[in-house]
Phi, psi and omega in degrees: 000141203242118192082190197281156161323147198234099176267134147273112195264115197267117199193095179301307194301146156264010171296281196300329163274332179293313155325283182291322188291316156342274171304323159309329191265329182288316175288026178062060165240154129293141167244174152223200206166116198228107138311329171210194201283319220259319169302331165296298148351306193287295194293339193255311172302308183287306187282314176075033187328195164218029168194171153214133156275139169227133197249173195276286192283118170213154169288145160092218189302147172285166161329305149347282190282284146039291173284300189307331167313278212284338125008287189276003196266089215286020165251352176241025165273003183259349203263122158313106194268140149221108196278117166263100198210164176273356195256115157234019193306147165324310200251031097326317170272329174308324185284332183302311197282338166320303191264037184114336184303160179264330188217174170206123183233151198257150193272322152307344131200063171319163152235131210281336165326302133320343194263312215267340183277356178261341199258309162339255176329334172281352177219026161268323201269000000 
């Protein structure tokens, strides 16, 4: 991949996407930056990231469904989904790696260091 990485950070709370679009961008990423399920779509199709964050609970379509779309999708079923979410339950992250996700990290209490070195190696490969 020839210049920096291209993440779509899927992300409601608005804190919380300033945050990760920050760090991300500090971490040599391109961002972009999706408020809900139906701008991701939009944004992954048009833009072609070479990763995503996804977060589960969003208005309008959930994180699921989401995943599941570009999944199902054969030019955006290749891009690596790693789910962030406030949601860590055992069967939130099994449905997430179900429908595909490559990684799941609870956001609260991520190290973003560890996080931004995972999204790497998730686009590296």
């Amino acid at each position: 991949m020839a210049g920096k990485p291209r993440i779509l950070i899927v992300e409601d709370d608005p804190f919380m996407a300033d945050i990760m679009v920050r760090k991300f961008g500090d971490g040599g990423f391109e961002v972009i930056h999706a408020p809900n399920g139906e701008e991701a779509l939009k944004r992954a199709a048009e833009q072609m990231p070479d990763i995503i964050s996804l977060d589960v609970m969003l208005p309008g379509i959930d994180g699921y469904e989401v995943l599941r779309r570009l999944k199902a999708d054969n030019d955006l079923a290749k891009i690596p989904v790693i789910v962030c979410s406030n949601i860590g339950n055992d069967e939130d992250i099994q449905k997430a790696k179900e429908l595909g996700a490559l990684d799941y990290f609870v956001k609260i209490s991520v190290d973003f260091t560890d996080l931004i070195a995972t999204f790497r190696r998730a686009c590296s490969k």
